[in-house]
Structure formats: structure tokens, C-alpha cells
N, C-alpha and C positions, 0 to 999 in steps of 0.2 A: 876692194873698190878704193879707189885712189884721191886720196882728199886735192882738189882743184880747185880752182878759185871760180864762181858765180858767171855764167857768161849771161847776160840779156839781149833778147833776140825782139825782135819786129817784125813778123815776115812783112806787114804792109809796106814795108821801105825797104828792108835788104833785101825780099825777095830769094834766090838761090844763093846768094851769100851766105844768109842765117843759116840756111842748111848747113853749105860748107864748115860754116863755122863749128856746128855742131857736131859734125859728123866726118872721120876719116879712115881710110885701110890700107892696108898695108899690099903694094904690086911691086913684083919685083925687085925686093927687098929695099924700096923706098918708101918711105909714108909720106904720102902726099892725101891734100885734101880733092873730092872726087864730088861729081853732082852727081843728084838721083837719076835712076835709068826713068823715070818718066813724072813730068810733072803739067800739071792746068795751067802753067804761066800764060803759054801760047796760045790758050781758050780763052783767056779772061774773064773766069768766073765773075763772080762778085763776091767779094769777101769770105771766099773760099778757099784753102789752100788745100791742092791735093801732090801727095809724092809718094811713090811707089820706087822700093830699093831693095836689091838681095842684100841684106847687110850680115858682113862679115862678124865672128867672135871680137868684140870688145867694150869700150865703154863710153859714158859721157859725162864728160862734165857736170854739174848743176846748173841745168838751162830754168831761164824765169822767161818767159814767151808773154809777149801782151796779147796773143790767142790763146782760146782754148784749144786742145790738142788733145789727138784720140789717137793712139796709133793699135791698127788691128793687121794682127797678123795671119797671114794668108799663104804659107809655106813654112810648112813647120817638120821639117823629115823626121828627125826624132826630138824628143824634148828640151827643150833650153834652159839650161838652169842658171836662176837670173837674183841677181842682187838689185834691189832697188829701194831709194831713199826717196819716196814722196810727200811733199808737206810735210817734212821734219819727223815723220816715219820709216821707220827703215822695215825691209823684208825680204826673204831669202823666199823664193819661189820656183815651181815651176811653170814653164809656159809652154803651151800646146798651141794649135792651126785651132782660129776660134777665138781665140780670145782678145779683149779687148783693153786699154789702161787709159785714164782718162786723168789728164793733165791740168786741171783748170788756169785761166791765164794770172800771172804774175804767181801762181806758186812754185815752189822748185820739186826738181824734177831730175835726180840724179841714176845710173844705171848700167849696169855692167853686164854682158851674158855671155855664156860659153859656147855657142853652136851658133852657126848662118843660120839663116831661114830670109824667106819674103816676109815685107813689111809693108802695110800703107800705114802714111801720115795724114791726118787730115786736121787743118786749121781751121778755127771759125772768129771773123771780130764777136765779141763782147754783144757789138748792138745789136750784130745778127741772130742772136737770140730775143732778145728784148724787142725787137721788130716781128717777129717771126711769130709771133702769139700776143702781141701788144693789147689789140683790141679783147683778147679775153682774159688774162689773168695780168696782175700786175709784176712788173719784171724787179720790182724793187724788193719782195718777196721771195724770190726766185734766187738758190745762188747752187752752181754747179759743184758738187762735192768729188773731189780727187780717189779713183779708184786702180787699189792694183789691179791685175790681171784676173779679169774674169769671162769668164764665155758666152756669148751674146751673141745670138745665130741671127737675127735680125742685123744687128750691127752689119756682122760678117759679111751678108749676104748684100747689104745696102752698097760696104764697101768696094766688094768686087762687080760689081753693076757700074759705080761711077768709073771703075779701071777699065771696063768693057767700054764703054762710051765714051773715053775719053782716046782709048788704044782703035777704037772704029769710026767716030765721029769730028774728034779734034774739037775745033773751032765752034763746029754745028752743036756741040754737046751740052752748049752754057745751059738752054732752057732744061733741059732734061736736068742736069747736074745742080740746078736752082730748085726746080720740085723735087728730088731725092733730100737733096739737103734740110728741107724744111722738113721733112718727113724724119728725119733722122730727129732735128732739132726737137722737136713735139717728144719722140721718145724719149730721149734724154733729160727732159725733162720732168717726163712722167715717172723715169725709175733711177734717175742720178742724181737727185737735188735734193733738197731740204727738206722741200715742199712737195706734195703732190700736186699734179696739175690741176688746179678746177677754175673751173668757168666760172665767169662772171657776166649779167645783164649789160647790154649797150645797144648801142644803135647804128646800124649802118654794118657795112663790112657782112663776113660770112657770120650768115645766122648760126645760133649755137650748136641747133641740134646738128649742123651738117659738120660741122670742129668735132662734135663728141663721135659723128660716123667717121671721121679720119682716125682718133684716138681708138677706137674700140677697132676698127681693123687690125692698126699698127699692136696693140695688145692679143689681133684672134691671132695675126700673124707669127708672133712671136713663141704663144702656146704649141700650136702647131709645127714649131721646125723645134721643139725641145722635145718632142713625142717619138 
């Protein structure tokens, strides 16, 4: 892995830029930088960033993204053996179809592998969490912890749902790809953070017990595709 100098990304304002910046391969023995084969720009989520790329063997810099970032891979022919330095961790790994690495924003995030495979990327702003469950736990509480490669059949399965709807629906996809996403948020919460999620008394908004019937799904749901 190749010591680089720190690149800082935004997607809110560079948009396909960031990416480019991040990301390059090599055709016809030129390197040139290349966009993803499919991204939500043209849907305009809401502070959602989604990109799908067959990415070729190589590496990346040390990216500091002011999103959180999830990238789960979803074409994995055979196994990818992956160097990676997260939050000032470094790890030599493998990586299978499945599994998921969870980037939190402004930490670094550096990474090298030896095989293609598919990839999705997914961004989230910061308050999109903090919104997302406001009314019941406090988000000040709440901080997303940076995870190598691990396998997360829910994740997986959320993330090829948003590629399906986005490669069938386009534009039509936002409401669909705004309820997935919150669904996602809630988990990640409940098993990527500091904290456990738990609720708290308030007023107004979704009563609790019907928040604890959305979490106690997204957790039968999960048992379930590990079995």
C-alpha cells in the first residue's frame, strides 16, 4: 500500500467529482479517471449518496469524506485480498460477496485489493442520522464506529434493493430509497455505534412501541438471513 497524501471529499458539493477523485483504472493502457457505472445523482435523493462500480484491482488513497460511508460488496468472484488502514488501524484481510466496511465521516480510510469485484457505495450527511431517530434517542450520544469488512446479510440485501430501484425506477425511486434508507440508519445504529439504541419518552411523532416494532423486525430480519 502506497503512502499518499490525505485527499478530502464532500460528496454534497463535488458530487461525481469526489468520486473521480477517488477512484481510477486503468483502459487501454492509459489511466484515466472514470465515473461509476450507476449513481442517484439523477433521482435526487436527499442526502443520500448511492454509487454502484465494477472496480478494478487497485488502491486508494486516504480519503476523509464529511459522509458516512458504507461500501458493500455485491460481486465477489473469488476472494479479494485487501489491505486496509481505517482510523489509524491498519489490516490485511479477506473480502467475500456480503460483506460490508463502514467508513465514518472525517475519519480516514485508506485501501488497496487484488481482484475486481462489484461494489456499492453509499453516503449519508451526519444529520441524516441525527434526524432519523431524533425524536427517540439522543444523537449527541450516538457516534458511528469505523468497521473493517464484515458480513451483514441485511445490509447486503437493503443495498441491492436500492440498485434494483434505482436501475427500474430512476427518478420515481426517491420515496422508496428514503424509507430503505432510514431502515438501514436504525440498524446501524443499533449494531455499529457506541451505544445501543434505546428509546426514550416524548411527545408527539411515532409512538414508541411502533419505533421498537420497526427495530425488532430489522433485528427478526437479520437472524433470519444468518440461519
Amino acid at each position: 500500500m502506497l503512502e499518499t497524501e490525505s485527499l478530502s471529499v464532500d460528496f454534497s458539493k463535488e458530487k461525481e467529482d469526489g468520486y473521480k477523485r477517488i477512484f481510477s483504472r486503468r483502459r487501454e493502457a492509459a489511466c484515466r479517471q472514470t465515473s461509476p457505472l450507476l449513481t442517484s445523482l439523477s433521482a435526487n435523493w436527499n442526502n443520500v449518496y448511492f454509487a454502484y462500480d465494477w472496480q478494478a484491482a487497485g488502491e486508494t488513497p486516504e480519503v476523509l469524506s464529511k459522509q458516512h460511508g458504507i461500501a458493500i460488496f455485491t460481486e465477489v468472484p473469488t476472494p479479494i485480498q485487501a489491505e486496509r488502514r481505517l482510523d489509524g488501524r491498519f489490516k490485511s484481510e479477506q473480502v467475500i460477496q456480503g460483506n460490508i466496511v463502514v467508513s465514518p465521516a472525517n475519519i480516514g480510510h485508506r485501501a488497496y485489493w487484488d481482484t475486481a469485484g462489484g461494489v456499492i457505495i453509499l453516503g449519508f450527511e451526519p444529520t441524516v442520522f441525527a434526524h432519523a431517530i431524533y425524536e427517540s434517542v439522543d444523537p449527541d450520544r450516538i457516534e458511528l464506529l469505523p468497521h473493517f469488512a464484515t458480513p451483514d446479510p441485511l445490509v447486503y440485501q437493503i443495498g441491492l434493493a436500492l440498485k434494483s430501484a434505482l436501475e427500474n425506477y430512476g427518478a420515481d425511486s426517491r420515496l422508496y430509497a428514503e424509507a430503505m434508507a432510514n431502515a438501514l440508519i436504525v440498524h446501524l445504529l443499533q449494531y455499529y455505534c457506541t451505544q445501543q439504541l434505546v428509546l426514550r419518552e416524548y411527545s408527539g411523532g411515532l409512538p414508541k412501541h411502533k419505533l421498537q416494532q420497526v427495530i425488532d423486525y430489522i433485528n427478526s430480519s437479520k437472524s433470519h438471513s444468518q440461519v
